[in-house]
C-alpha positions in Angstrom: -7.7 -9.6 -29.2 -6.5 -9.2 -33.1 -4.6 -6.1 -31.9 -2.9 -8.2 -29.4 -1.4 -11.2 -31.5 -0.5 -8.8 -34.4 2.8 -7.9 -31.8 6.1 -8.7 -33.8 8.0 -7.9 -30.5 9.5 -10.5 -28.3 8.2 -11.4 -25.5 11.7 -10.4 -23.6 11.1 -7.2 -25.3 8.2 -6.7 -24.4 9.1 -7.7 -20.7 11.9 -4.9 -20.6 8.6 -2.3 -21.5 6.3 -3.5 -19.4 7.9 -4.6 -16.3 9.8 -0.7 -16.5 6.0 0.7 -17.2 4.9 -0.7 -13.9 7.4 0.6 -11.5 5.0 3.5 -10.3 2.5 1.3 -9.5 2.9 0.8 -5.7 -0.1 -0.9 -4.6 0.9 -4.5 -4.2 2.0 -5.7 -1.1 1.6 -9.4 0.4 -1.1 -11.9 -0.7 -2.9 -12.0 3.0 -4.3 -14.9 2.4 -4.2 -18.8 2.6 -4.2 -21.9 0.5 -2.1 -24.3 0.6 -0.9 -27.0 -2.2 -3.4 -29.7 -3.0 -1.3 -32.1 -4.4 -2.1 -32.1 -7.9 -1.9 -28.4 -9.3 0.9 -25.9 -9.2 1.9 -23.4 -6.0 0.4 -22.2 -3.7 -0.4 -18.7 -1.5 0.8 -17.9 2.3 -0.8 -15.2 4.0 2.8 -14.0 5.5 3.5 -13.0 1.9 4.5 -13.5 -1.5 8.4 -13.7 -2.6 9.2 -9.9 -2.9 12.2 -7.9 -2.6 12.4 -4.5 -0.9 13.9 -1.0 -3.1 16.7 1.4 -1.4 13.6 3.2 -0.4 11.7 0.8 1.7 9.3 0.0 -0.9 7.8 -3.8 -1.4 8.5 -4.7 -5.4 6.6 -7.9 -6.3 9.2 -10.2 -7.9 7.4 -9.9 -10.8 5.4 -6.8 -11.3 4.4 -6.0 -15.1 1.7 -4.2 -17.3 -0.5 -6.5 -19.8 -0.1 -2.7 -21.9 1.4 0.5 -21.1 -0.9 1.5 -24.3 -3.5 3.9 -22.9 -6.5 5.6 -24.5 -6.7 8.3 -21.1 -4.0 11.3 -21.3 -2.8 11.6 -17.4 -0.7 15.0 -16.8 1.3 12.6 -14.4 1.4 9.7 -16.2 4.5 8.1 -18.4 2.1 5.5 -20.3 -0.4 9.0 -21.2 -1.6 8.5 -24.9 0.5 11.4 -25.8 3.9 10.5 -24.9 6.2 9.2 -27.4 7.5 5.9 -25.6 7.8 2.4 -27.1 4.6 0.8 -26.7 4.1 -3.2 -26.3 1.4 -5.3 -25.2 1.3 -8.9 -23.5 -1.4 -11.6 -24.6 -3.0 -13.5 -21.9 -1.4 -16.7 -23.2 1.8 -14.9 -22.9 1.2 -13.7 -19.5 0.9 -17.4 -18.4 4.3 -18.3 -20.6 6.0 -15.4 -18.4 4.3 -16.4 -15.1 4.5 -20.2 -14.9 7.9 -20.1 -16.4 9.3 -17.9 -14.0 7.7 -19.7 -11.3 9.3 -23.2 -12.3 12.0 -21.5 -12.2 11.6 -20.6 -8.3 11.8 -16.6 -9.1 8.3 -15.7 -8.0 5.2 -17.0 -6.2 3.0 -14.9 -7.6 2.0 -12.4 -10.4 1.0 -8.6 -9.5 -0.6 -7.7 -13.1 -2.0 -4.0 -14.4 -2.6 -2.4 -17.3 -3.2 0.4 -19.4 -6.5 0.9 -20.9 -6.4 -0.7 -24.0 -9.2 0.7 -26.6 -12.5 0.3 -24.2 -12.6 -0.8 -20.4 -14.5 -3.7 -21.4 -11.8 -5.3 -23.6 -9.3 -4.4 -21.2 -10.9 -6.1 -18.8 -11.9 -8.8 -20.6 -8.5 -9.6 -21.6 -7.1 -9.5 -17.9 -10.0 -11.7 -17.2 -8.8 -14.1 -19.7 -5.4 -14.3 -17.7 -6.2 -15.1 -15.0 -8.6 -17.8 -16.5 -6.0 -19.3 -18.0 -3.6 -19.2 -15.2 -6.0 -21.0 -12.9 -7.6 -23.4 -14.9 -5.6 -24.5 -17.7 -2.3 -24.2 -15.9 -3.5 -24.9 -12.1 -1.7 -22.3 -10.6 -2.7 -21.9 -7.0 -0.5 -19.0 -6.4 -1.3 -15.3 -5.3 -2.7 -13.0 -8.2 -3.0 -9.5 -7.6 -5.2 -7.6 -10.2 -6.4 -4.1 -11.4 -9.9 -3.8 -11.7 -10.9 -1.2 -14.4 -13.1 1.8 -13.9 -15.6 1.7 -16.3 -15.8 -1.8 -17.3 -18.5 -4.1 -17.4 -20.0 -5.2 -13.9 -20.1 -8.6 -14.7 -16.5 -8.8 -15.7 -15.1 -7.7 -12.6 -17.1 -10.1 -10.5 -15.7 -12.6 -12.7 -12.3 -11.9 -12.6 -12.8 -11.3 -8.7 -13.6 -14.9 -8.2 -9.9 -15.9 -10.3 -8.2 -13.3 -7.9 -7.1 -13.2 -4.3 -6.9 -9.3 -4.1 -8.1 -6.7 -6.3 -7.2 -2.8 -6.5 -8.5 0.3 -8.1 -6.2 3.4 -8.3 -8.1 6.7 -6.6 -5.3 8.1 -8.3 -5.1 12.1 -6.3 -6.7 12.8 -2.8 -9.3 15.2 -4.2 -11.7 15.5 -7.0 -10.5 19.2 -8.3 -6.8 17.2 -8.3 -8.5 14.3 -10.6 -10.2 16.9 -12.8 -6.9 19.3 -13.3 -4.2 16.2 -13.9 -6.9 13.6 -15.3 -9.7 14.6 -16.9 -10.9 11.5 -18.5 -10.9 9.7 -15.3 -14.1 10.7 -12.8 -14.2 9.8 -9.3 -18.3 8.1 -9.9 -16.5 5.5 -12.7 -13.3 4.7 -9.5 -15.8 4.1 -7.0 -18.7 2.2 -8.6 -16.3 -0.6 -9.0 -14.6 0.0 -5.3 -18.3 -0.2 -3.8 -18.7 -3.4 -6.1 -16.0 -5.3 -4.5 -16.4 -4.5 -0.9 -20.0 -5.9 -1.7 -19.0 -8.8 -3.5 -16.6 -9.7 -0.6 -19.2 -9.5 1.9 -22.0 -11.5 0.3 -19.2 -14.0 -0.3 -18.3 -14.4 3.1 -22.0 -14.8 4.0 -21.9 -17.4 1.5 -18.9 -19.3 2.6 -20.7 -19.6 5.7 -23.4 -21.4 4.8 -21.8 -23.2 1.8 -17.8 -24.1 2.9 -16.7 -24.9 -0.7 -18.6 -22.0 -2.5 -15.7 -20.1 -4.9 -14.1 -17.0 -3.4 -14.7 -13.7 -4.3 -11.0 -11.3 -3.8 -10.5 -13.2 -0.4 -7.7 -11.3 0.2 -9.4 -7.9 -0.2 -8.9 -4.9 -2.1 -6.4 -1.8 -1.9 -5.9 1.6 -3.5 -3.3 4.1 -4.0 -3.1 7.6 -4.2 -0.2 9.9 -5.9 1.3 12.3 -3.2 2.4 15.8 -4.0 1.2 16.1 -7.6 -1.7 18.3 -6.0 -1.4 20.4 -3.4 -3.4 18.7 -1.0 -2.3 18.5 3.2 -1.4 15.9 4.9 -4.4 16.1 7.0 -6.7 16.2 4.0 -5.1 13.0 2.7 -5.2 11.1 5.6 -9.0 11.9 6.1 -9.2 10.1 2.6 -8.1 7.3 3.4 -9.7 6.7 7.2 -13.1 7.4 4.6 -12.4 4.8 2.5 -10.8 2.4 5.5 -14.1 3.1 7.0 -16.8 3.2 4.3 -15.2 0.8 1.6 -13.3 -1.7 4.0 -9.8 -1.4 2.4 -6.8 -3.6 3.3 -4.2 -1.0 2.6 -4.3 2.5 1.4 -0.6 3.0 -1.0 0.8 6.5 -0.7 3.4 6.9 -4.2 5.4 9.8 -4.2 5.0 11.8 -7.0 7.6 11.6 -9.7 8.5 14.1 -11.9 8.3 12.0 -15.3 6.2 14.9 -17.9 6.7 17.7 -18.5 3.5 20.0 -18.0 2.1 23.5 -16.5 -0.2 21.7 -14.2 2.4 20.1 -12.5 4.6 20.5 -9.8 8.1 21.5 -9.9 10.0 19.8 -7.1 13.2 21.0 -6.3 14.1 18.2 -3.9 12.7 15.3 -5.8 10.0 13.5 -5.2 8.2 13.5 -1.5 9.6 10.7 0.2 9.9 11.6 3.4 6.2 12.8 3.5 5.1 9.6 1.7 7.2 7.8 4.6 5.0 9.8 7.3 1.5 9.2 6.0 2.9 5.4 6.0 3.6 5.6 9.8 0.3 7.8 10.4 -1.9 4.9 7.9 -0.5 2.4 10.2 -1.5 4.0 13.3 -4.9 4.3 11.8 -5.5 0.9 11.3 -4.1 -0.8 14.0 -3.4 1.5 16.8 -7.1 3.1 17.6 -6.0 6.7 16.5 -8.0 8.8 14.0 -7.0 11.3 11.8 -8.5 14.4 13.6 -6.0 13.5 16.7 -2.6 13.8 14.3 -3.8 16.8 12.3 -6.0 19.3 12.2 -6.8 22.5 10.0 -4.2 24.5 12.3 -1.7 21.7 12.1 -2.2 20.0 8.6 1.3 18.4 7.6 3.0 16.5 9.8 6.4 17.3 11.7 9.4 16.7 9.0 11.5 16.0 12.2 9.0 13.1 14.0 7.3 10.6 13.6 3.5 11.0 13.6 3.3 8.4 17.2 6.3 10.9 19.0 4.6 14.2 17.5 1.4 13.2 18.6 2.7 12.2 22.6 4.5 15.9 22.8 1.3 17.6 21.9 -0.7 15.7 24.6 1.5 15.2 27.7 -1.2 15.7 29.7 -2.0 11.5 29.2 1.4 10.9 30.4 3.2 9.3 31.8 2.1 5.8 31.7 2.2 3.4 34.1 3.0 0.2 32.5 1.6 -2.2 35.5 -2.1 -0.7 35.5 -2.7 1.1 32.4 -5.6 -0.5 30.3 -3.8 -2.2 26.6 -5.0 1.2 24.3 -3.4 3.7 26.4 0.2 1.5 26.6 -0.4 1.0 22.5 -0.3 5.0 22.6 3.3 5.5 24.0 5.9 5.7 21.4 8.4 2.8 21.3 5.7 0.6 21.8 3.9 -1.8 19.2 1.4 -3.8 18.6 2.9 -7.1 19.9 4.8 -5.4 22.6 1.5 -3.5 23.9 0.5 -7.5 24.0 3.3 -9.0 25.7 3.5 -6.6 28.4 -0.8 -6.8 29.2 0.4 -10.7 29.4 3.2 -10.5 31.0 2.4 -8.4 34.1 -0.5 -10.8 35.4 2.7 -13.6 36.5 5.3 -10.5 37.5 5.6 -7.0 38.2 7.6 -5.5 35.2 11.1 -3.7 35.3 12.5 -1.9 32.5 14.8 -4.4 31.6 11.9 -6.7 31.1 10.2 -4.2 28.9 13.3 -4.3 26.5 13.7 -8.1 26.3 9.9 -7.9 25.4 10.5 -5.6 22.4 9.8 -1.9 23.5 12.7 0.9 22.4 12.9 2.2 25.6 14.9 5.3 23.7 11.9 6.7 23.2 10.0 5.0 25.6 11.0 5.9 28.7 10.2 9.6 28.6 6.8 8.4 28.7 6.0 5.4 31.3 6.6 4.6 34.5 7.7 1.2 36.4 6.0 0.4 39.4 5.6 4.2 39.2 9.3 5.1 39.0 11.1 6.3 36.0 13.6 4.7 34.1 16.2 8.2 34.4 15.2 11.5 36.0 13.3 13.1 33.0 11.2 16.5 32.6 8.0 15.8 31.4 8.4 19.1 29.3 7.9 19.2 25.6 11.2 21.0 24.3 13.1 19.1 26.4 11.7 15.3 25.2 12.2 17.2 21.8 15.6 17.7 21.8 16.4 14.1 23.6 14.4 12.4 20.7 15.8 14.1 18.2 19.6 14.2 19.9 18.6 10.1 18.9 18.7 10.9 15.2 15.8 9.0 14.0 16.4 6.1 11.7 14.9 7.1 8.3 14.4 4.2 5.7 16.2 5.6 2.9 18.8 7.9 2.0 17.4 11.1 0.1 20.5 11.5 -1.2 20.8 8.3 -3.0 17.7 7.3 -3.9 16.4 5.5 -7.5 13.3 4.8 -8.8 14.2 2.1 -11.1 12.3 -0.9 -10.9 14.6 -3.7 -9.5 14.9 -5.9 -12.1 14.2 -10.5 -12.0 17.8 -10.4 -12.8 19.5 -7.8 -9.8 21.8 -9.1 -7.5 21.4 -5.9 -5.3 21.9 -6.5 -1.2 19.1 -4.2 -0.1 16.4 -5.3 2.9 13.3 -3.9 4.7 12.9 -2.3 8.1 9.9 -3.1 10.6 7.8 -1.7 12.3 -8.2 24.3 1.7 -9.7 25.0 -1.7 -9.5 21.5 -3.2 -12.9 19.5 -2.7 -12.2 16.8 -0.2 -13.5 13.5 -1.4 -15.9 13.9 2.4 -19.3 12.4 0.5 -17.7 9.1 -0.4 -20.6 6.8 -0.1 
């Protein structure tokens, strides 16, 4: 705490530091959960989302999105705020953070406050001072809005259940995919001290729900879950190795989202990549596509890769890539096919996989009804039939859906040419918006 109020910087300055020190933090994404003004203390949290703006790149920036310190006692190969870079150093007090957050509330800029840190002298104090934050933001300002937090490996048990009960979601970084990755670019860090605290949560979430049960008004623990995030291409781990991280930690630690972060070239050291096109974005934008069809379209990760195929197809998404390697399921026929097998033909969502199970028990289905319900029959059609007709005379062959699919030129969500990874800033007036819809040790004895 005495280190912390002996800062002679502004608090702008320190703003301009610690909101730029936070930009490769990805892991924050809406609050995903509910409550609603009570009439007496200040905003509120709505499960569609917090106020956010979306990067050139497709990525979801929280409005405001800072560092309590970029000082850091751990020295991370990959990491700008490492204890042995020279950069300009600054540090927010609690009562500061609250200054920054209510204020910018007031002033309608944000709904909520995504808010990390560096590890400043112990994990304990670190903590302890986050802790503080959030104290003060709930109970001495009122604010009801959505606070997303870093817990801190390492830190007293105690103090993250605390701070869990001021927070709707909480996140620990895993950092890399394996534990030889962790060891070579971060020594200090060990994979025991990131998922003690992981394995924590996910039980602190479920007793509280048991609690809630019994007792309605009983304080919530993180009721909007917890995430992670995971650096992509710093280590040379496959696609198929990553992805089996994170349906193990979807599985064994009940995660809400598992953040893939391109890895950006920002040190200078032997034990890290040179990458001659930039960072990975593309491939971060496929395990995106392949997460999402892990969680909420039935598929698991041995089905898109395997040890013969391991990275996914540069060319295709995972959903299209997967339906050329098994055309043996297709086509489907739209007016009988059970919901799980229509989810499983590209062009098709979620909602649209919904519609049409509703839909056909009034009326028989024509493709022109499958487009008014949402379904990009573009890539669609080579796979189903209507009322067992086809939509155009197709080959169910794979070269040839190949080369129509890719004849379409799929959309990607950013331009690698023109790409930035600045953080956008309270103040941009930019016009950018969001689309829709080996040797390493795998980290296989999670537990």
């Amino acid at each position: 705490m005495e280190f912390l109020s002996q800062e002679t910087m502004s608090i702008k300055e320190k703003l301009g530091i610690l909101s730029d020190a936070a930009k490769y933090d990805v892991a924050c994404t809406s609050s995903g959960v509910d409550r609603t003004g009570n009439g007496r203390d200040m905003g509120s949290a709505l499960a569609s989302g917090i106020c956010h703006s979306f990067s050139a790149d497709g990525r979801c920036i929280s409005l405001l999105k800072i560092l309590m310190t970029n000082e850091c006692i751990y020295d991370c190969k990959y990491c700008i705020n490492r204890r042995s870079n020279d950069v300009p150093r600054a540090a927010f007090t609690p009562e500061e953070i609250c200054d920054l957050t209510i204020g910018f509330y007031r002033r309608n800029y944000i709904e909520g406050l995504f808010l990390s840190s560096g590890i400043l002298g112990t994990p304990d104090l670190t903590m302890e001072l986050l802790h503080r934050s959030l104290y003060l933001l709930r109970h001495q300002h009122h604010f009801r809005g959505y606070i997303h937090v870093k817990a801190i490996p390492g830190a007293d048990p105690e103090l993250i259940y605390r701070t869990g009960l001021l927070a709707d979601r909480m996140s620990i970084n895993l950092e890399l995919p394996t534990a030889e990755g962790l060891r070579t670019l971060a020594p200090n860090k060990h994979r025991k001290k990131i998922l003690t605290p992981m394995r924590q949560i996910q039980t602190g979430i479920t007793a509280n729900q048991n609690e809630i049960a019994l007792y309605r008004h009983a304080p919530r623990f993180v009721p909007a879950g917890q995430s992670t995030q995971m650096i992509i291409g710093a280590t040379p781990e496959s696609d198929y190795q990553i992805l089996r991280v994170a349906e193990s930690l979807y599985q064994k630690f009940d995660l809400k989202r598992v953040f893939y972060s391109a890895f950006v070239h920002v040190n200078e050291d032997k034990d890290l990549p040179a990458l001659a096109g930039g960072p990975p974005l593309l491939r971060e934008h496929r395990l995106y596509q392949a997460d999402w069809l892990l969680r909420y379209y039935g598929f698991e990760a041995g089905e898109l890769l395997n040890e013969k195929k391991p990275n996914f197809n540069i060319l295709l998404d995972p959903k299209c890539d997967w339906a050329l390697g098994h055309l043996e399921q297709f086509p489907v026929e739209i007016q009988t096919a059970d919901y799980q097998k229509i989810l499983r033909v590209p062009g098709i969502g979620v909602r649209s996989a919904l519609k049409i199970v509703q839909a056909r028990k009034s009326a028989r289905l024509r493709f022109e009804d499958l487009k008014r319900i949402g379904v990009v029959l573009k890539r669609a059609h080579f796979f189903i039939t209507c009322n067992g007709k086809q939509m155009y005379p197709v080959k169910l062959e794979e070269d040839y859906i190949t080369r129509n699919l890719l004849y379409e030129k799929e959309k990607l969500p950013f331009d690698k040419q023109q790409v930035t990874y600045r953080q956008l800033s309270l103040f941009d007036d930019y016009q950018v918006g969001a689309g829709t819809e080996g040797g390493d040790v795998l980290w296989k004895n999670i537990s």
